[in-house]
mmJSON file of the N, C-alpha and C atoms, coordinates in Angstrom:
{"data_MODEL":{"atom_site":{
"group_PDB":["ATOM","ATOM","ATOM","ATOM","ATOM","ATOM","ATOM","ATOM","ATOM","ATOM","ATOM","ATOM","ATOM","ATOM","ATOM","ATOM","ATOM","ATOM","ATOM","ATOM","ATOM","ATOM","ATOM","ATOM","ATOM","ATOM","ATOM","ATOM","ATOM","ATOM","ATOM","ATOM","ATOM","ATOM","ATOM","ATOM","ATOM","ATOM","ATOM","ATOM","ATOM","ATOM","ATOM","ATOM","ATOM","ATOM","ATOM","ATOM","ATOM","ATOM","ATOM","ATOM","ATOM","ATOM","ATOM","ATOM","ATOM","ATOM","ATOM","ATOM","ATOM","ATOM","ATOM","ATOM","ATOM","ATOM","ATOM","ATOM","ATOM","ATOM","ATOM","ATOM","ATOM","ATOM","ATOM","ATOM","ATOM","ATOM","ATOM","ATOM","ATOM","ATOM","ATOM","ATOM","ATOM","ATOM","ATOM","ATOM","ATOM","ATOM","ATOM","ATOM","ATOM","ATOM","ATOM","ATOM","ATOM","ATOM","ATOM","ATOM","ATOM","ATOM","ATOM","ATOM","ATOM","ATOM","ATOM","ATOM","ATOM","ATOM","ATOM","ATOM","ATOM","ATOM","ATOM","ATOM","ATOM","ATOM","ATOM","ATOM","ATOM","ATOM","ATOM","ATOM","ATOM","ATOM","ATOM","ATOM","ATOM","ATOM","ATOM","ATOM","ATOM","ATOM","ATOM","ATOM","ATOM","ATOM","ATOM","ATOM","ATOM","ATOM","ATOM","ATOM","ATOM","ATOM","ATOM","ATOM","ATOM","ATOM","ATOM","ATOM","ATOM","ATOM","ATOM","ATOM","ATOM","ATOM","ATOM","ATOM","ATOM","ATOM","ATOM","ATOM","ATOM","ATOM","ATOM","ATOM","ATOM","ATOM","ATOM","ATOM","ATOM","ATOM"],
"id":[1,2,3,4,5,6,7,8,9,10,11,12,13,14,15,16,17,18,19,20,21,22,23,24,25,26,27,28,29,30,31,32,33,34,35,36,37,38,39,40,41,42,43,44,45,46,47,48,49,50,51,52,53,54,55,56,57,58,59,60,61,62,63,64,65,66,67,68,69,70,71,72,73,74,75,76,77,78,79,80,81,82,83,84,85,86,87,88,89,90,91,92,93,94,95,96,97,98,99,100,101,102,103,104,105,106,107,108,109,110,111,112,113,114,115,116,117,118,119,120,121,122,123,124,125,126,127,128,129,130,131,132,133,134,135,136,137,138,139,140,141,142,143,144,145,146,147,148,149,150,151,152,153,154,155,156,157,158,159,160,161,162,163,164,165,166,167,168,169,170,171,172,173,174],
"type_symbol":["N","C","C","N","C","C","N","C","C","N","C","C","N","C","C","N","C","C","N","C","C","N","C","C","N","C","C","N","C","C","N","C","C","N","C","C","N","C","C","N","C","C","N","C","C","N","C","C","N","C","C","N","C","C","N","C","C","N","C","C","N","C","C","N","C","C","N","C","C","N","C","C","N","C","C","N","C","C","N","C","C","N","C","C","N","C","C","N","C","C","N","C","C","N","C","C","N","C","C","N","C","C","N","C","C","N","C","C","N","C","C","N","C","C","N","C","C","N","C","C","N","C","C","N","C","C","N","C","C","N","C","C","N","C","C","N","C","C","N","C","C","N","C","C","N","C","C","N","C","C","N","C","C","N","C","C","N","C","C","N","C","C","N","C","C","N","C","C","N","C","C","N","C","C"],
"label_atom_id":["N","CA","C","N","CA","C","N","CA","C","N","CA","C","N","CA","C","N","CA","C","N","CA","C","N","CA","C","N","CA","C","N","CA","C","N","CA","C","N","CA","C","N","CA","C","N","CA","C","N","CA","C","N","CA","C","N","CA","C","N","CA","C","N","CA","C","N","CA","C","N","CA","C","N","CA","C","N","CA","C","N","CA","C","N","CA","C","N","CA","C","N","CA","C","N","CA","C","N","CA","C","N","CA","C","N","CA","C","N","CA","C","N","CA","C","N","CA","C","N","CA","C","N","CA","C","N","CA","C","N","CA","C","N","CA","C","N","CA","C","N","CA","C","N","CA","C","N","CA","C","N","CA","C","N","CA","C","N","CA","C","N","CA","C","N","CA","C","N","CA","C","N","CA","C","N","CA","C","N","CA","C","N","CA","C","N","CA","C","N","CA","C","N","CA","C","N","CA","C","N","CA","C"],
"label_alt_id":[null,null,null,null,null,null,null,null,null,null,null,null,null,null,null,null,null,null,null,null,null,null,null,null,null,null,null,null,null,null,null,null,null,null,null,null,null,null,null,null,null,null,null,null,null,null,null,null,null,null,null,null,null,null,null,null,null,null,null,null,null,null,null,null,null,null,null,null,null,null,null,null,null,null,null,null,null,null,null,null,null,null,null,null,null,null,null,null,null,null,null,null,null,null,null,null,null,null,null,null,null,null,null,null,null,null,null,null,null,null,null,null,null,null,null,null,null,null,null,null,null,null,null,null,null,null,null,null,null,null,null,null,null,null,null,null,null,null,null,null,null,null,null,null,null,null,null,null,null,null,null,null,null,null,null,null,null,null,null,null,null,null,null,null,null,null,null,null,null,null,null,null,null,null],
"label_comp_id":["UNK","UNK","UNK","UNK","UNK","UNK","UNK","UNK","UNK","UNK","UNK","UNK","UNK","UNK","UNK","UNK","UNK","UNK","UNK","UNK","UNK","UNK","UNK","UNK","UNK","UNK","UNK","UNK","UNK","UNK","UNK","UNK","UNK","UNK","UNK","UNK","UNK","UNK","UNK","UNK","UNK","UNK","UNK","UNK","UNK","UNK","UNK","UNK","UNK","UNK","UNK","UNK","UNK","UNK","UNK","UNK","UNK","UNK","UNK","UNK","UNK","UNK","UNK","UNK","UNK","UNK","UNK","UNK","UNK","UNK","UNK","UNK","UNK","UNK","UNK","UNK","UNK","UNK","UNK","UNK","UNK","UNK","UNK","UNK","UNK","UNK","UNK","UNK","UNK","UNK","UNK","UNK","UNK","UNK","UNK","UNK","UNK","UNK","UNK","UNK","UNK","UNK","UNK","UNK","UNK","UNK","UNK","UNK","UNK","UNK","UNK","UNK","UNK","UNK","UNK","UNK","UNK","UNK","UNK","UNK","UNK","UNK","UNK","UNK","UNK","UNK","UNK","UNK","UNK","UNK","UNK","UNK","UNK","UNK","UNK","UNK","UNK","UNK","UNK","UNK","UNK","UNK","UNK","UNK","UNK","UNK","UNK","UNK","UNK","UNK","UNK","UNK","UNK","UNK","UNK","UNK","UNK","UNK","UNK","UNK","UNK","UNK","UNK","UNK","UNK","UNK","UNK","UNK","UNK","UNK","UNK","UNK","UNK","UNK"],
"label_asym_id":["A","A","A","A","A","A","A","A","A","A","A","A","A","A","A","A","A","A","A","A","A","A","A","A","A","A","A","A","A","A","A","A","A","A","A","A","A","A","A","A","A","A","A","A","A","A","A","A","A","A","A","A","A","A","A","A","A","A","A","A","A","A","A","A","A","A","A","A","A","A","A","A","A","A","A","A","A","A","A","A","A","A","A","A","A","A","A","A","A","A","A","A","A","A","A","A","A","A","A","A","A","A","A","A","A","A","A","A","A","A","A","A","A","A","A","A","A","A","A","A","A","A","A","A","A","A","A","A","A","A","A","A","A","A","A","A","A","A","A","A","A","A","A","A","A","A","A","A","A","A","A","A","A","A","A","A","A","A","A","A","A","A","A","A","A","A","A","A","A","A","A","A","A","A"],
"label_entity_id":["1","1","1","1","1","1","1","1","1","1","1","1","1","1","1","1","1","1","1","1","1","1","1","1","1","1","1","1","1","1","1","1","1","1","1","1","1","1","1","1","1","1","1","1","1","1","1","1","1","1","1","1","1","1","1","1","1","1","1","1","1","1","1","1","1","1","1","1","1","1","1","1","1","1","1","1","1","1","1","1","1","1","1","1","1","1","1","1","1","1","1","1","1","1","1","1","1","1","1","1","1","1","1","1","1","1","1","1","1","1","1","1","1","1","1","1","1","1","1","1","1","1","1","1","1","1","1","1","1","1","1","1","1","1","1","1","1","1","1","1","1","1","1","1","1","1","1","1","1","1","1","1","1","1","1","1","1","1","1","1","1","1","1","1","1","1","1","1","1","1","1","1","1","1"],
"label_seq_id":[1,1,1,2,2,2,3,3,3,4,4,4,5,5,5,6,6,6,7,7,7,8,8,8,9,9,9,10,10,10,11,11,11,12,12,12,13,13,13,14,14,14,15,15,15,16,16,16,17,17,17,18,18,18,19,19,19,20,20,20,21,21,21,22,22,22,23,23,23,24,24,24,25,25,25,26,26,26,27,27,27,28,28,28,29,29,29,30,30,30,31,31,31,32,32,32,33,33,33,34,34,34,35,35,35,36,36,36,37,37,37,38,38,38,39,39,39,40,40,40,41,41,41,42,42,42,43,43,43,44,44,44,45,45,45,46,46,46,47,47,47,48,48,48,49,49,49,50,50,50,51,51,51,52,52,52,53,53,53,54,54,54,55,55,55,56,56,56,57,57,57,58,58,58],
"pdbx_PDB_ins_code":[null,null,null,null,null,null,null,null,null,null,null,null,null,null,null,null,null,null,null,null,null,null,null,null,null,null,null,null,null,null,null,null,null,null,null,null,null,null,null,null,null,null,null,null,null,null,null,null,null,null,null,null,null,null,null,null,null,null,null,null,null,null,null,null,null,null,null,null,null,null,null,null,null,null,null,null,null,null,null,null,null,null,null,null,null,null,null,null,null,null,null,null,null,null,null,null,null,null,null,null,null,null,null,null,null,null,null,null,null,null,null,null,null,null,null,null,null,null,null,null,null,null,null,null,null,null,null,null,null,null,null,null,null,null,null,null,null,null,null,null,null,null,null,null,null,null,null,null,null,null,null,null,null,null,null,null,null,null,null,null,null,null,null,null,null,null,null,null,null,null,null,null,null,null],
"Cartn_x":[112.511,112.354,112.195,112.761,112.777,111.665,110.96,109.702,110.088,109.167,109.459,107.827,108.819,107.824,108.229,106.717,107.009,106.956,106.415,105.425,105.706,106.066,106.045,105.255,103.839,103.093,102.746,102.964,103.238,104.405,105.006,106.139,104.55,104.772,103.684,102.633,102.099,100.521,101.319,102.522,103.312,103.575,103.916,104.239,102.537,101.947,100.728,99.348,99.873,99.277,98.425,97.936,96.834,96.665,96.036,95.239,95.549,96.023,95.809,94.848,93.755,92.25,91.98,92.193,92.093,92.756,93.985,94.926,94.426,94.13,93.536,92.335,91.977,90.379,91.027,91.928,92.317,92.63,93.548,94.137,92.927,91.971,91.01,90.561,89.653,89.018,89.696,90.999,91.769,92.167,92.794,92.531,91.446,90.557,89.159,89.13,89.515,90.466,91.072,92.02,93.426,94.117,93.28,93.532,95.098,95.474,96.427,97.367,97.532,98.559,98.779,100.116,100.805,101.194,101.672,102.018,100.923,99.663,99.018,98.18,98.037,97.685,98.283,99.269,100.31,100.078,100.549,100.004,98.779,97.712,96.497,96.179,96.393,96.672,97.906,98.857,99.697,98.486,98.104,96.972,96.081,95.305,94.002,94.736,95.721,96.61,96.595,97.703,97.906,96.509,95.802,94.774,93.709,94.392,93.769,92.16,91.496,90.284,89.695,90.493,90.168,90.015,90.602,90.187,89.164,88.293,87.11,87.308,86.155,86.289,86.443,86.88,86.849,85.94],
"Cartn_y":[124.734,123.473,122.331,121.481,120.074,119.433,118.802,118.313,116.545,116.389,115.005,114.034,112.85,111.748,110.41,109.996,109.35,107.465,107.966,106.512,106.911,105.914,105.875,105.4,105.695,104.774,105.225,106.331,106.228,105.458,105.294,104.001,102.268,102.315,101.123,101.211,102.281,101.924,102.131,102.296,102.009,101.04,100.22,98.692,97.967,97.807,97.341,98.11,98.983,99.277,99.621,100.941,101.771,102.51,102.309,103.763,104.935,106.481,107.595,107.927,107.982,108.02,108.032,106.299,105.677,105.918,106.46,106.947,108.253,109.132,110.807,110.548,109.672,109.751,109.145,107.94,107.355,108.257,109.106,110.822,111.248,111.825,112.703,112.856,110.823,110.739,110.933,110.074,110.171,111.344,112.678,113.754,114.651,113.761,114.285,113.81,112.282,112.016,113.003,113.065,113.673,114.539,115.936,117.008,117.822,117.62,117.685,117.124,116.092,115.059,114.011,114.9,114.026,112.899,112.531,111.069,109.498,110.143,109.327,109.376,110.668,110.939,109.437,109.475,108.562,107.132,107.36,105.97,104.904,105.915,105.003,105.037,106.164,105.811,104.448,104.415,103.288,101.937,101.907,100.805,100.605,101.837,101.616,101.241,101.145,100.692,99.411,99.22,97.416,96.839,96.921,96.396,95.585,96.618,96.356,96.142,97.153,96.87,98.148,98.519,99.234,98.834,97.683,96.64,95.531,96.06,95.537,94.174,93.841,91.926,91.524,90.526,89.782,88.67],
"Cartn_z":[116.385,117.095,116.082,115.906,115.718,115.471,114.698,114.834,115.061,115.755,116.748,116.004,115.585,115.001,116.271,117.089,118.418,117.302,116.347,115.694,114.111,113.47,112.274,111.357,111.507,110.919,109.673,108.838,107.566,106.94,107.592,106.526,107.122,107.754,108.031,107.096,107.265,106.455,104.376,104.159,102.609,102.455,103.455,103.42,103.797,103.905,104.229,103.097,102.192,101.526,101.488,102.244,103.062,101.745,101.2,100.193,100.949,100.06,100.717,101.2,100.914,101.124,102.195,102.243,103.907,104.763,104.766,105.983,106.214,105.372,105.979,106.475,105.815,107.035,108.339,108.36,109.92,110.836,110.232,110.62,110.84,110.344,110.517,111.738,111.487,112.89,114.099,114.302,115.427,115.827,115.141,115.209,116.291,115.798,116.81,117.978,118.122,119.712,120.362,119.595,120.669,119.653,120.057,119.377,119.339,120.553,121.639,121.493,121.758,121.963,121.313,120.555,119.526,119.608,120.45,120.805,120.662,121.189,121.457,120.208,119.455,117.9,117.071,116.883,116.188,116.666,118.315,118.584,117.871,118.276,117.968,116.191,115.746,114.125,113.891,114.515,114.049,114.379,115.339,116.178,114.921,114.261,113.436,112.025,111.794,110.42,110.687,111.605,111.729,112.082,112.519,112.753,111.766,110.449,109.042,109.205,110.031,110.335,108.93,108.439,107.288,105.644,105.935,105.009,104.484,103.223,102.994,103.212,103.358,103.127,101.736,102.089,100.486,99.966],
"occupancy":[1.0,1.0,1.0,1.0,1.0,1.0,1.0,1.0,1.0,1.0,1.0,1.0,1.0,1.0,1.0,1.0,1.0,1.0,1.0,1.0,1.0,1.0,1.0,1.0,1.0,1.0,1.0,1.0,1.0,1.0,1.0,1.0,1.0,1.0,1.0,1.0,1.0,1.0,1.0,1.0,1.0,1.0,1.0,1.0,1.0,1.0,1.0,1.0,1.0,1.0,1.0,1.0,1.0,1.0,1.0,1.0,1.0,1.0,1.0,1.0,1.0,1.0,1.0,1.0,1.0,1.0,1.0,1.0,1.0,1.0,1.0,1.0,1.0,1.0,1.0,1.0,1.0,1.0,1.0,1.0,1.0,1.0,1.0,1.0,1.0,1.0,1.0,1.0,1.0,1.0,1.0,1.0,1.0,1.0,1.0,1.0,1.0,1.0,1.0,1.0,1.0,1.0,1.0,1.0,1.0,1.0,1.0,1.0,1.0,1.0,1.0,1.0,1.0,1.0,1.0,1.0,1.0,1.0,1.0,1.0,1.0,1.0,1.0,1.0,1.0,1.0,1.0,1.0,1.0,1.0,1.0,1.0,1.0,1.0,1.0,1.0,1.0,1.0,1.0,1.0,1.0,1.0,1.0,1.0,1.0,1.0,1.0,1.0,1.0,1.0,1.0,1.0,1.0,1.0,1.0,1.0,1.0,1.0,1.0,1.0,1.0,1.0,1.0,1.0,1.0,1.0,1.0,1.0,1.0,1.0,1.0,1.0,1.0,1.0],
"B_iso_or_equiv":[0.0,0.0,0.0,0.0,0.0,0.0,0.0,0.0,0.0,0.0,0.0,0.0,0.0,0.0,0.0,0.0,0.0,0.0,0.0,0.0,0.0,0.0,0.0,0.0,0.0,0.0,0.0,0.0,0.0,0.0,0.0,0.0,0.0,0.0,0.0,0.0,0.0,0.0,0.0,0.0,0.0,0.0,0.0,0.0,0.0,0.0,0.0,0.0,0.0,0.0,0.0,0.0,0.0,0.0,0.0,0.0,0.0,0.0,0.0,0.0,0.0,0.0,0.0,0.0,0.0,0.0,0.0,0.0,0.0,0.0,0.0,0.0,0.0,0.0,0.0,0.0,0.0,0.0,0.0,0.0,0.0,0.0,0.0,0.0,0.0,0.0,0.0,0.0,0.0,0.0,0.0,0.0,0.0,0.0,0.0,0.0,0.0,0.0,0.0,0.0,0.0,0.0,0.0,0.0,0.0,0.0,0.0,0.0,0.0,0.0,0.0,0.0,0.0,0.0,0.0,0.0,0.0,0.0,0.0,0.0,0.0,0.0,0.0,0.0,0.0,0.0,0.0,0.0,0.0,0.0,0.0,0.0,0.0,0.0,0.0,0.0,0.0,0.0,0.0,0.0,0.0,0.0,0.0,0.0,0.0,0.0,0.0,0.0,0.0,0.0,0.0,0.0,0.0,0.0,0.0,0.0,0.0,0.0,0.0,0.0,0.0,0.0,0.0,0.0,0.0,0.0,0.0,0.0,0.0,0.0,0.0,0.0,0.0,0.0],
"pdbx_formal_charge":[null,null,null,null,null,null,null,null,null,null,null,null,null,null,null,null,null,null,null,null,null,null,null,null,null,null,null,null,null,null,null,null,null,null,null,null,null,null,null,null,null,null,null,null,null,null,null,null,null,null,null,null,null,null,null,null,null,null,null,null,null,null,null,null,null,null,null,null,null,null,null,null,null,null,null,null,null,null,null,null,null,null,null,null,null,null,null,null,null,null,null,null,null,null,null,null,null,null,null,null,null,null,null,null,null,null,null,null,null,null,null,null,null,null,null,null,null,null,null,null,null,null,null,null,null,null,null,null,null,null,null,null,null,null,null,null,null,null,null,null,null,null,null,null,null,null,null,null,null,null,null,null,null,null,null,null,null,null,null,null,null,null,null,null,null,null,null,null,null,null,null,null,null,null],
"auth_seq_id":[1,1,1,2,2,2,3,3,3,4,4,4,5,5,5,6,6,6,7,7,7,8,8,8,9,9,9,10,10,10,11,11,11,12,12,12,13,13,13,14,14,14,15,15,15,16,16,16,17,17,17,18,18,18,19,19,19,20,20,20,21,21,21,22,22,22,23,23,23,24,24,24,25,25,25,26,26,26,27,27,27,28,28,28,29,29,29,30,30,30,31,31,31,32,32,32,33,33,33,34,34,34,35,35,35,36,36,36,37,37,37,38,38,38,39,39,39,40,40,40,41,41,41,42,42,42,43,43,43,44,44,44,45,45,45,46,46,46,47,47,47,48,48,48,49,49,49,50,50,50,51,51,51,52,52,52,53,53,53,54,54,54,55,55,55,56,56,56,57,57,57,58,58,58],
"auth_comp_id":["UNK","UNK","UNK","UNK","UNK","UNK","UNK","UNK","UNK","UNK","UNK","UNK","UNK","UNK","UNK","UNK","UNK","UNK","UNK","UNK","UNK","UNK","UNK","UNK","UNK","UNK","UNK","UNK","UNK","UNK","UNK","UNK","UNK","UNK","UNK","UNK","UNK","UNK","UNK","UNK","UNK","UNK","UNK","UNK","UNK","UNK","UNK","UNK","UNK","UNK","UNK","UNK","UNK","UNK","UNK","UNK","UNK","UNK","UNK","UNK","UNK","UNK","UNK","UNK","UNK","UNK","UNK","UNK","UNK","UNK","UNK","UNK","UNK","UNK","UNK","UNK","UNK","UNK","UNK","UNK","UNK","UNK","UNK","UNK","UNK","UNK","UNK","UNK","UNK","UNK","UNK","UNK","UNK","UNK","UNK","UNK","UNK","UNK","UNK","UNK","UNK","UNK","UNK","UNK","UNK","UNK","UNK","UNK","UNK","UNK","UNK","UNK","UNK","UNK","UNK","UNK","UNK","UNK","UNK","UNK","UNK","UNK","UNK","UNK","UNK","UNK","UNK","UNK","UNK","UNK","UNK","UNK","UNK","UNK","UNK","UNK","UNK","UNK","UNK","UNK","UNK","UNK","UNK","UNK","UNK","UNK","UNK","UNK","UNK","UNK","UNK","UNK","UNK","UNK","UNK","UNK","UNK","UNK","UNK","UNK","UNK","UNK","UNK","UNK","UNK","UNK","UNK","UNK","UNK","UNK","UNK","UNK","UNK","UNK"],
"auth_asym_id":["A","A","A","A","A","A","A","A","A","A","A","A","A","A","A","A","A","A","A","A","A","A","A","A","A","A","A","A","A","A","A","A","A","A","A","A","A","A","A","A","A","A","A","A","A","A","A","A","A","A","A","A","A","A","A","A","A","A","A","A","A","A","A","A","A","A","A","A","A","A","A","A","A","A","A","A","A","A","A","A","A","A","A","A","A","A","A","A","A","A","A","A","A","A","A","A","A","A","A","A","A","A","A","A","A","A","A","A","A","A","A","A","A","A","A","A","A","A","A","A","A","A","A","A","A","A","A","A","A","A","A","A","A","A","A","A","A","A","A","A","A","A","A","A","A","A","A","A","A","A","A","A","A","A","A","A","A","A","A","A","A","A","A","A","A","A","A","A","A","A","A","A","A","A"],
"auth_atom_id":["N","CA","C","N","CA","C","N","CA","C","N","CA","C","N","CA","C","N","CA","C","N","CA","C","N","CA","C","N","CA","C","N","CA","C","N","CA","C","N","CA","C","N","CA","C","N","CA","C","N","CA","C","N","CA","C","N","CA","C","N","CA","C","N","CA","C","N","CA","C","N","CA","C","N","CA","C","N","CA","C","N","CA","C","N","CA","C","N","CA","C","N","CA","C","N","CA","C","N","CA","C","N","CA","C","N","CA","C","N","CA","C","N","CA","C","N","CA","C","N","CA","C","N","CA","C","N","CA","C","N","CA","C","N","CA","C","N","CA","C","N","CA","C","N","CA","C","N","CA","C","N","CA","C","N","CA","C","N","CA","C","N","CA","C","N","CA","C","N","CA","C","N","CA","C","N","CA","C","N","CA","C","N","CA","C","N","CA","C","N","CA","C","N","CA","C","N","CA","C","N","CA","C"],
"pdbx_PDB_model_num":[1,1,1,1,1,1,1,1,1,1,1,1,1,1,1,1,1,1,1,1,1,1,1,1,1,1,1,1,1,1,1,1,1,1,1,1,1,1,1,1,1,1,1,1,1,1,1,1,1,1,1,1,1,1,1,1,1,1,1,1,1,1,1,1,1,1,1,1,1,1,1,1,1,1,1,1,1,1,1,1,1,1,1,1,1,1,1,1,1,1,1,1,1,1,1,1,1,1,1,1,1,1,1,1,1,1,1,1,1,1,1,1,1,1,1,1,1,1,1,1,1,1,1,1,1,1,1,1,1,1,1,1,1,1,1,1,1,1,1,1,1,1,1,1,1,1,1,1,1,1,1,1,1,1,1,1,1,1,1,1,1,1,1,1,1,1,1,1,1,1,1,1,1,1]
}}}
């Protein structure tokens, strides 16, 4: 079977310049969301990238 990407938010968080770090933990937590369901996995990781709420202040 085919593996199916619904959200691309690893090209997003390369262009926006997400530390690895910070994207496996975004993965991690969300993970613990929606153990299940891939779609909505991706979704809301693409959501917690753009959001750049992972970004210290300056």
């Amino acid at each position: 079977m085919e593996k199916i990407d619904y959200f691309d938010y690893k090209r997003l968080a390369r262009k926006m310049k997400v530390p690895d770090t910070v994207l496996k933990k975004i993965e991690r937590e969300v993970k613990k969301e929606f153990p299940s369901d891939k779609m909505l996995y991706e979704l809301h990781v693409l959501r917690a990238v753009r959001s750049k709420y992972w970004q210290k202040d300056k």
